[in-house]
C-alpha positions as CSV (number, residue, x, y, z in Angstrom):
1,X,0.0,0.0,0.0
2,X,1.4,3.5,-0.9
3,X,0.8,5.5,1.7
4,X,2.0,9.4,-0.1
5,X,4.1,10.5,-2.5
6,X,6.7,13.7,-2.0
7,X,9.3,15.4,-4.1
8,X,12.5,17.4,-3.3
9,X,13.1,16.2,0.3
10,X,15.9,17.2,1.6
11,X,18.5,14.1,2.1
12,X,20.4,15.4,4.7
13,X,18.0,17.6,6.7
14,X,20.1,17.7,9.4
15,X,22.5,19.4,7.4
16,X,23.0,23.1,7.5
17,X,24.9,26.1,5.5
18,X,25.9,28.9,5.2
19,X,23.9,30.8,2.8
20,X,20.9,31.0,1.8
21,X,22.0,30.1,-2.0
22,X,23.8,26.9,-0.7
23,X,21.1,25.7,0.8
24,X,18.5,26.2,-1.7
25,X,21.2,24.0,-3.7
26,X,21.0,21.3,-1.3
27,X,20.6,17.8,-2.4
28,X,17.3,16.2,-2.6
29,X,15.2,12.6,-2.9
30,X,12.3,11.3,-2.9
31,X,9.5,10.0,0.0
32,X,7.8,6.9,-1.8
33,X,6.1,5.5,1.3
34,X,4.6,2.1,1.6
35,X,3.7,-0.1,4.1
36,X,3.7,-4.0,3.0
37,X,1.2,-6.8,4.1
38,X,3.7,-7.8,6.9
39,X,2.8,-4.3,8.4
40,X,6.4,-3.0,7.4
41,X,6.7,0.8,6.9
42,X,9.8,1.8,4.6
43,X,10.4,4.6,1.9
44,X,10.4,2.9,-1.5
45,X,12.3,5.6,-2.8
46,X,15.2,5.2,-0.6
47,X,19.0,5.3,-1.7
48,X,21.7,5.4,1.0
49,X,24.4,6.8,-2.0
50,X,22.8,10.0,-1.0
51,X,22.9,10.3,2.7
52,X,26.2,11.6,4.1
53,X,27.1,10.8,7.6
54,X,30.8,11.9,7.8
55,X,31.5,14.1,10.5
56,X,31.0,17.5,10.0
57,X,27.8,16.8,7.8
58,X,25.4,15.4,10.7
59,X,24.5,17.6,13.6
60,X,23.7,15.8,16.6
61,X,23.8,18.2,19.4
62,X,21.4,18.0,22.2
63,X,19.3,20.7,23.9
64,X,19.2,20.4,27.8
65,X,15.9,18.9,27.4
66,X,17.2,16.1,25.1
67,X,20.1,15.7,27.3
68,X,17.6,15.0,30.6
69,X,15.9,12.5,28.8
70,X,19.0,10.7,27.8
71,X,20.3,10.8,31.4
72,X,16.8,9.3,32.3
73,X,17.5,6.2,29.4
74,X,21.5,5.9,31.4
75,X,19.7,6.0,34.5
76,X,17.5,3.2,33.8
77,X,19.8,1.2,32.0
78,X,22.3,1.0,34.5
79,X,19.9,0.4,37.3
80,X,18.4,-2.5,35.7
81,X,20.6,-4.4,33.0
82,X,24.1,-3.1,32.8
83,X,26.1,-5.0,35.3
84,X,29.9,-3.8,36.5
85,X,32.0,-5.1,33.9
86,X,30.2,-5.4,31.0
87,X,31.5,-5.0,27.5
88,X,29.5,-2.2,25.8
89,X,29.1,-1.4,22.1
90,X,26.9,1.3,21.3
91,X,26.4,1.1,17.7
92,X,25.8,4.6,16.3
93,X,26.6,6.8,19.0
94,X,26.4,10.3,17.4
95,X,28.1,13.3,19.4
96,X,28.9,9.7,21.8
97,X,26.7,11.5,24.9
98,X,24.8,8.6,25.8
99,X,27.8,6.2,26.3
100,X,29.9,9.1,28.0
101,X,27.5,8.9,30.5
102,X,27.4,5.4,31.0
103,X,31.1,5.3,31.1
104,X,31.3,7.7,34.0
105,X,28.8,6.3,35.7
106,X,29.6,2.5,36.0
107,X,32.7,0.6,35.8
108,X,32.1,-1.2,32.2
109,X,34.5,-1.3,29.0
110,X,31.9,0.5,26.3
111,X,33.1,1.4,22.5
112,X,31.5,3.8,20.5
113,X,31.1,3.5,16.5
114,X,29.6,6.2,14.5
115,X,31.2,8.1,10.8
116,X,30.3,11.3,12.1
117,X,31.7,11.0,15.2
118,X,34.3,14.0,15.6
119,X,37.5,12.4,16.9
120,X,39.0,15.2,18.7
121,X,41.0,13.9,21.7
122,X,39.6,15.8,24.5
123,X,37.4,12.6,25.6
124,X,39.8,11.1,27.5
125,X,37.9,8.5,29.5
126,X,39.8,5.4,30.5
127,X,37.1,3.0,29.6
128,X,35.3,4.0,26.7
129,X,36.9,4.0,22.8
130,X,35.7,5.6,19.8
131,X,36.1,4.2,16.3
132,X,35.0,6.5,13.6
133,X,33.5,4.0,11.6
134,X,30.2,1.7,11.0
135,X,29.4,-1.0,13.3
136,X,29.6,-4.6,11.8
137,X,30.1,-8.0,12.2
138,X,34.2,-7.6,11.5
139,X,34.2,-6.1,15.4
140,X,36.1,-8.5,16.8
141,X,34.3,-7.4,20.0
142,X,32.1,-9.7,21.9
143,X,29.4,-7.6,24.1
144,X,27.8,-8.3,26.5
145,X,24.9,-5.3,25.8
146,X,24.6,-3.7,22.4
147,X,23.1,0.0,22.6
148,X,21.1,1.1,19.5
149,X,19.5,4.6,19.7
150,X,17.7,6.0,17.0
151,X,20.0,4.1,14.0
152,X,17.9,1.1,13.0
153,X,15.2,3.8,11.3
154,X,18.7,5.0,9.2
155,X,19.4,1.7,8.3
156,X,18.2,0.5,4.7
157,X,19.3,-3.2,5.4
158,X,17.8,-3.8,8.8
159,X,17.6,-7.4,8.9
160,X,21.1,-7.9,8.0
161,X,22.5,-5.1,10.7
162,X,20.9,-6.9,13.2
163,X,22.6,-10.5,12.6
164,X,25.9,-8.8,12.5
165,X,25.1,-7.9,15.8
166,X,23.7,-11.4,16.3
167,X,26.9,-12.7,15.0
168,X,29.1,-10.8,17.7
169,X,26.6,-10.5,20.8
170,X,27.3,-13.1,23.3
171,X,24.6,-15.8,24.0
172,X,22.1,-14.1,26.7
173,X,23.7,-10.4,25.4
174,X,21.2,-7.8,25.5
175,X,20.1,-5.4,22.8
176,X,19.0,-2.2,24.0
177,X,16.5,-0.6,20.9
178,X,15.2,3.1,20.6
179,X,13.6,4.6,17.8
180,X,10.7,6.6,16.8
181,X,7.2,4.7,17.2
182,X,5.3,4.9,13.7
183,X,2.3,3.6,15.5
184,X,2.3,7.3,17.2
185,X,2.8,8.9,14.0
186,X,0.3,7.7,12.4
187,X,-2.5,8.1,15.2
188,X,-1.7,11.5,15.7
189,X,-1.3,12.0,12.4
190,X,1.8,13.7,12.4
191,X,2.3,14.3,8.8
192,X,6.2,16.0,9.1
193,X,7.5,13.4,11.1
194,X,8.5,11.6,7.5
195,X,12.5,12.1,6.7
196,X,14.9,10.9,3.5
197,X,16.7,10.0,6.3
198,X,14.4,7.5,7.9
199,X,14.1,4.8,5.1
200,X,12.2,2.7,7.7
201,X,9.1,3.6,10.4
202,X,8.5,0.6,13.3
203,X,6.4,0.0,15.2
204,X,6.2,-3.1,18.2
205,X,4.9,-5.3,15.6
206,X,7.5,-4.8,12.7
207,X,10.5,-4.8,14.9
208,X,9.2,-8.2,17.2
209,X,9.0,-9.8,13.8
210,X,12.5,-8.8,12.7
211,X,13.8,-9.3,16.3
212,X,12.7,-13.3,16.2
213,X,13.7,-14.0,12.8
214,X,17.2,-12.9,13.8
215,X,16.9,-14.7,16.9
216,X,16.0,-12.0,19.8
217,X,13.4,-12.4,21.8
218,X,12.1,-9.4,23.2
219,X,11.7,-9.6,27.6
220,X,10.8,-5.7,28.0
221,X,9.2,-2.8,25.7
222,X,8.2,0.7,26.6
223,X,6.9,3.9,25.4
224,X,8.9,6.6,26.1
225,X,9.3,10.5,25.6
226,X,5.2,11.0,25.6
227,X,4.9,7.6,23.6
228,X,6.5,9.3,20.3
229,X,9.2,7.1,21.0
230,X,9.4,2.8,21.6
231,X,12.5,1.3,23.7
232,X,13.2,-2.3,23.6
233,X,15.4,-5.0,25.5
234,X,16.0,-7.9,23.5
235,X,18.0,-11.1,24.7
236,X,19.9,-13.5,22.1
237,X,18.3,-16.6,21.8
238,X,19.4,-19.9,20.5
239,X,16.9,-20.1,18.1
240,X,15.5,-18.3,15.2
241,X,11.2,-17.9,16.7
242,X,8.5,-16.6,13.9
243,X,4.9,-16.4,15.1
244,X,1.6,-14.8,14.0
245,X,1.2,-11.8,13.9
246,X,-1.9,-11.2,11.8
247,X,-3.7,-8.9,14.5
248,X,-1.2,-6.4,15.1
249,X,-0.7,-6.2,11.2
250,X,-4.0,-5.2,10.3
251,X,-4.4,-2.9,12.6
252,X,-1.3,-1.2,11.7
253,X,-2.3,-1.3,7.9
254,X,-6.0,0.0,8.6
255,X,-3.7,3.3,10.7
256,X,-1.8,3.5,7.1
257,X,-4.9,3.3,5.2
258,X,-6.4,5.7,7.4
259,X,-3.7,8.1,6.9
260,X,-3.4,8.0,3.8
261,X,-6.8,9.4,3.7
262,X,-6.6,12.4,5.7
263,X,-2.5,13.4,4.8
264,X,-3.9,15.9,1.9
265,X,-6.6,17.3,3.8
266,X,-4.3,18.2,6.5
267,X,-1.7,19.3,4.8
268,X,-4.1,22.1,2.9
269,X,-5.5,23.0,5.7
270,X,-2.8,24.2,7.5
271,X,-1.4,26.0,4.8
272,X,-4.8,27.7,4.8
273,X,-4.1,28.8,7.9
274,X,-0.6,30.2,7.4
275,X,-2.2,32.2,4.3
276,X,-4.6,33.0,6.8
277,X,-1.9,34.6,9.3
278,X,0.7,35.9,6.9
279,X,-2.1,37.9,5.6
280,X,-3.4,39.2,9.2
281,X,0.5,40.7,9.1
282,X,1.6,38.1,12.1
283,X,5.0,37.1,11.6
284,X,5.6,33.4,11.8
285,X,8.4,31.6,13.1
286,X,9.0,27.6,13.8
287,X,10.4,26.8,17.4
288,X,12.9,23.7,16.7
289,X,15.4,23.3,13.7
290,X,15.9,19.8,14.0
291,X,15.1,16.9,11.4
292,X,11.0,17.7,12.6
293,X,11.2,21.7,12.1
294,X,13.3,21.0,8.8
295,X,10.8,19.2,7.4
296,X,7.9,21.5,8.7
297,X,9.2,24.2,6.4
298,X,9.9,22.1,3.3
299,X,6.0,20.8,3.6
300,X,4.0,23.5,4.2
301,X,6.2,26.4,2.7
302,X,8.8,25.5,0.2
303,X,9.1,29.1,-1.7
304,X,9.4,31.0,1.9
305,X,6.2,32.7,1.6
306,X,4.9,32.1,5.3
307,X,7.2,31.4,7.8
308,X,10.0,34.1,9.1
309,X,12.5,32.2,10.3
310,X,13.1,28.8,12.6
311,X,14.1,29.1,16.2
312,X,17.1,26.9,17.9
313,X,18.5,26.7,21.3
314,X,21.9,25.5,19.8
315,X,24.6,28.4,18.8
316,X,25.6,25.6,15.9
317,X,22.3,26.4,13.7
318,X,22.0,29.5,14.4
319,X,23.1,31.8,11.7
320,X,22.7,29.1,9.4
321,X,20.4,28.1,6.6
322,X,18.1,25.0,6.2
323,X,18.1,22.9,3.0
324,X,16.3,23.1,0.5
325,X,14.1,25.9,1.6
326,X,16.7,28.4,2.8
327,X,15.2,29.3,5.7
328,X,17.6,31.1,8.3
329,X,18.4,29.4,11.8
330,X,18.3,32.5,15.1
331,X,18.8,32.7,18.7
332,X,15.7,33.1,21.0
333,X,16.9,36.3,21.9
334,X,17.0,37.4,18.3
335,X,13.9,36.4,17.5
336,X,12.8,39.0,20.4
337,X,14.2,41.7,19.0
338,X,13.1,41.1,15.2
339,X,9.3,39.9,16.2
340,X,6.8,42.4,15.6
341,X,4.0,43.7,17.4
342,X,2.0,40.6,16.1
343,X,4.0,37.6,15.9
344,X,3.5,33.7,16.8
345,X,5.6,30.5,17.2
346,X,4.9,26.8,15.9
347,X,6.6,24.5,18.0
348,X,7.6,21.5,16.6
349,X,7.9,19.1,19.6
350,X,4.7,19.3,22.2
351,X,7.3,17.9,24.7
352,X,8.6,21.4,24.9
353,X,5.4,23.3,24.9
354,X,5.2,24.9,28.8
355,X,8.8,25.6,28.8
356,X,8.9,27.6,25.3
357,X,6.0,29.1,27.3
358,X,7.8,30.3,30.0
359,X,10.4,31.9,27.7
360,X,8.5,33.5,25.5
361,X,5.9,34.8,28.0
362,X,4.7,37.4,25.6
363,X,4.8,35.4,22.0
364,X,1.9,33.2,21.5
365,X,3.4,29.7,21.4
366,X,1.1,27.7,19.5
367,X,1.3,23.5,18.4
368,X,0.4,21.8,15.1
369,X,-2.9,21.3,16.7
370,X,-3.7,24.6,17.2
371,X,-3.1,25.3,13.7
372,X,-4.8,22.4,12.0
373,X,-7.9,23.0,14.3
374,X,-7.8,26.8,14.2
375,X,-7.8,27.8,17.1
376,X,-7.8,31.9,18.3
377,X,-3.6,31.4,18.8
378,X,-3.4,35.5,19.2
């Protein structure tokens, strides 16, 4: 089932430049979304030739609110399934916060693999390494826990990542699993929450089928972050399992199905109501430049007719220009002093809402919601 159809994505939207012209000359794909009879959610469209995760050309920084909620996931972890000790691979590690922490905070050997990690020899922990590479099955490395945050959705071939960690995992080795729940997304209908980047969308059903036929059986499985996101522990078992799961797969194909339906309506309507506010002279910003915001802009205002600028907390965006679009990236404390008498801000996270509130005490801060529902936001 094709679930939509969208041009001139940007394939690296968490990319940023330097100009507006560079960025308008950003590289671009397409979003060819489908979701098979197995329930399986992937973009059809995908080609990982055109996604660049060297360092330098992937920004992973987190906000303080980003970095609470990883030290909640270390927290947990360590409390109930890491054990002093432990060998550690996190496969994917980004900026390498998450096993930072972890390294500090328990007496375990952990390595870190990621291309765009930044090796710059300040992180001088005695038991955690970096290798600025992909993580395969030629790690000579036997864990005894395998971290995955947010990487299996990147990964085109996910059944064949997951039995090269299969291959190196010890027998009983966890696998700790996070990534966005698609279930979520398509509930709530959150129509930007589709990226190049993400060739797959899982949900507990997809990933427990994929998990047994590579031989993990999952013991624990949680919603986290206000449900938008699924964790998962998964233990190696000595045997590949494969059961029915013809329930949970039509319910996840009548969500597609029902998406499908509504995506267009949804997406004119709210860029009614941006029409409807750029005309009422109300300048518009978006709170959040991330991979969510990014694609908010390339949706619902391609040609920059609506929306001001984007709003980040990190002093890496700002100043810069989004892909594609060309939006420009500012402080919070320029957009105070640029915002006119009438002026209102889209956050692109809900998770953030009250606390954008607090900061902008003045400046209606308004969610996708509000728009889509029209709400009085002024």
């Amino acid at each position: 089932m094709q679930i939509f159809r969208q041009l001139n994505v940007p394939v690296n939207q968490m990319r940023y430049y330097e100009n507006e012209l560079l960025a308008k000359s950003a590289d671009t794909g397409i979003l060819d979304i489908e979701c098979d009879n197995d329930g399986f959610i992937f973009n059809k469209a995908f080609d990982a030739n055109k996604v660049d995760y060297s360092a330098g050309n992937y920004n992973v920084n987190l906000v303080s609110a980003k970095e609470y909620y990883c030290d909640q996931q270390v927290d947990w972890l360590i409390g109930k399934y890491i054990l002093p000790g432990n060998t550690i691979i996190e496969a994917g590690c980004g900026n390498g916060y998450f096993c930072k922490k972890i390294a500090k905070k328990c007496n375990c050997q952990i390595y870190g693999f990621d291309t765009s990690y930044v090796l710059n020899g300040v992180d001088n922990i005695e038991n955690l390494k970096f290798y600025q590479k992909y993580y395969n099955k030629s790690c000579e490395l036997k864990p005894d826990i395998v971290i995955c945050r947010h990487v299996i959705e990147h990964i085109s071939t996910p059944i064949e990542f997951l039995e090269d960690i299969t291959y190196n995992i010890k027998d009983g080795g966890l696998l700790f699993l996070e990534m966005p729940d698609a279930e979520w997304i398509l509930k709530n209908n959150v129509i930007y929450d589709f990226f190049y980047e993400h060739c797959s969308y899982w949900t507990l059903t997809s990933i427990a089928r994929v998990l047994m036929l590579v031989g993990f059986e999952i013991i624990e499985a949680l919603p986290e972050f206000e449900n938008q996101n699924l964790k998962i522990i998964a233990k190696k078992t000595h045997k590949k399992i494969n059961i029915n799961l013809y329930q949970n797969v039509t319910k996840i194909l009548k969500l597609c199905h029902d998406f499908r339906n509504t995506r267009k309506d949804i997406l004119d309507g709210i860029i009614l109501r941006l029409q409807e506010l750029k005309k009422s002279d109300v300048m518009i910003a978006v709170f959040g430049a991330a991979a969510k915001g990014v694609t908010f802009v390339n949706l619902f205002d391609p040609e920059k007719e609506y929306i001001s600028y984007l709003i980040d907390d990190d002093p890496e965006k700002q100043g810069m220009f989004v892909g594609v679009t060309g939006h420009r990236i500012i402080s919070p404390n320029e957009f105070k002093r640029v915002e006119g008498s009438r002026a209102v801000v889209i956050i692109m996270n809900n998770n953030y809402l009250q606390t954008k509130r607090n900061e902008f005490n003045n400046i209606p801060i308004i969610t996708f919601e509000d728009l889509y529902f029209r709400r009085n936001v002024l």
